[in-house]
Residue frames relative to the residue before (quaternion, step in Angstrom):
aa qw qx qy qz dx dy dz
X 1.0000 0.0000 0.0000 0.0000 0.00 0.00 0.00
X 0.1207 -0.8467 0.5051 0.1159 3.44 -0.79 0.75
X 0.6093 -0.6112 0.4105 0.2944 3.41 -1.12 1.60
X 0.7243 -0.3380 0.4345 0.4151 3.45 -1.79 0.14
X 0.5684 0.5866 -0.4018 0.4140 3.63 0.26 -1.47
X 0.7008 0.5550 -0.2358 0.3812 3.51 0.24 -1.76
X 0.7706 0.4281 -0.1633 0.4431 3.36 0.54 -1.34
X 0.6508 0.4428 -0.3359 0.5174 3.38 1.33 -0.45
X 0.4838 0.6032 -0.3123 0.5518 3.87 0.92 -0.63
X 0.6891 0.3852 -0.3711 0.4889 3.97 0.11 -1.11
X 0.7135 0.6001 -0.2657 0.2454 3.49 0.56 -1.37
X 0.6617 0.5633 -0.2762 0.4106 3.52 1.28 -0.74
X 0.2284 -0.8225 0.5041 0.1312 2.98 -0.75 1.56
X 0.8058 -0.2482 0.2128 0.4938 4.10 -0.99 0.27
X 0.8749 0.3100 -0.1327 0.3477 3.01 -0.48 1.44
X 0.5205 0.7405 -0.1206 0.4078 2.49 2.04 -0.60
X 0.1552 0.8924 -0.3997 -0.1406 3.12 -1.08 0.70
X 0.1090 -0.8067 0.5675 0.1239 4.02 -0.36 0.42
X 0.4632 -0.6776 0.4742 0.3184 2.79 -2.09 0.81
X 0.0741 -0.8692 0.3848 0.3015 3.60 -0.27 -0.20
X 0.6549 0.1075 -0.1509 0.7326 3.82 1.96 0.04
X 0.0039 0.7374 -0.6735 0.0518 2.77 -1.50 0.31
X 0.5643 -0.6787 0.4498 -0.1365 3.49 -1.55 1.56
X 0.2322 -0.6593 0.5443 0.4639 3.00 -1.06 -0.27
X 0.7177 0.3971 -0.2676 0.5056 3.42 0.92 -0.53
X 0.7995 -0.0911 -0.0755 0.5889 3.62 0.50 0.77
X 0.0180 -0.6564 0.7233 0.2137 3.50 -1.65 -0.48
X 0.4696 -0.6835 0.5280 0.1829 2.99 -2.27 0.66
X 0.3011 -0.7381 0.5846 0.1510 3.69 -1.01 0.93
X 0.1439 -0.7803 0.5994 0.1055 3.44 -1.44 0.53
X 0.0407 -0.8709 0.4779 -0.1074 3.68 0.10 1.37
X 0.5072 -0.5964 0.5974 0.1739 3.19 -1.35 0.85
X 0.3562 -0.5036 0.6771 0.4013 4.31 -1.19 0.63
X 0.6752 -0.4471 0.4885 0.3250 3.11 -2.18 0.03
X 0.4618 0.6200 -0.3155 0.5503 3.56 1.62 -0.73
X 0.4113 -0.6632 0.5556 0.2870 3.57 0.03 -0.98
X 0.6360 0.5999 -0.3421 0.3444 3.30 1.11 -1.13
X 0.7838 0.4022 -0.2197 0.4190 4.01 0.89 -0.45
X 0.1217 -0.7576 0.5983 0.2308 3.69 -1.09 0.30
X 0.0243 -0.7150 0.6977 -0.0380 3.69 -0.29 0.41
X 0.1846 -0.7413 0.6450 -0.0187 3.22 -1.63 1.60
X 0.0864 -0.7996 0.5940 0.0185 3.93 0.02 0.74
X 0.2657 -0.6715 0.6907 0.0374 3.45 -1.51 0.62
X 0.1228 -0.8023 0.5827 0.0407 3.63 -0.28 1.49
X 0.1839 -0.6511 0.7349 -0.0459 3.69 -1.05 0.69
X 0.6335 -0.3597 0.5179 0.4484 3.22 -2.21 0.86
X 0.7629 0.4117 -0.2559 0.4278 3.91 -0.23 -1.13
X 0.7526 -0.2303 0.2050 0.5819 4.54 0.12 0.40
X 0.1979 -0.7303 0.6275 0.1837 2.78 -1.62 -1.06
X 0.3986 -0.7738 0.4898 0.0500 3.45 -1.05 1.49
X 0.3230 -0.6489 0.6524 0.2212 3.21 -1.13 0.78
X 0.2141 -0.8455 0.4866 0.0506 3.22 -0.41 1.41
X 0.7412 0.3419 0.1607 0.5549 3.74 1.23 -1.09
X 0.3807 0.7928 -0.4734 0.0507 3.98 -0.51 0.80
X 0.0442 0.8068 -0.5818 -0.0928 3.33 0.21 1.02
X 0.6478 -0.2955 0.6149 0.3390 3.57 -2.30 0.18
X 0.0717 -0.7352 0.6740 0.0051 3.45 -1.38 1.00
């Protein structure tokens, strides 16, 4: 059975982005490439933000 998260992650089309946590000192986004072919999760802080995570989709 796949969770919400999952189902929200599959759904994003090119370009896309969603939050999926969130802080007080920052939250993390989970975005689709423009290609489609990539997921890349990033974690945004007062100070930038790191791509933490990129899998093939």
């Amino acid at each position: 059975m796949r969770s919400n998260l999952d189902k929200r992650i599959d759904a994003l089309t090119p370009g896309q982005s969603i939050e999926i946590s969130r802080t007080e000192t920052g939250h993390c986004t989970a975005e689709r490439s423009g290609d489609g072919k990539t997921i890349r999760f990033v974690r945004h802080t007062t100070t930038g933000w790191t791509v933490f995570k990129t899998s093939a989709y």
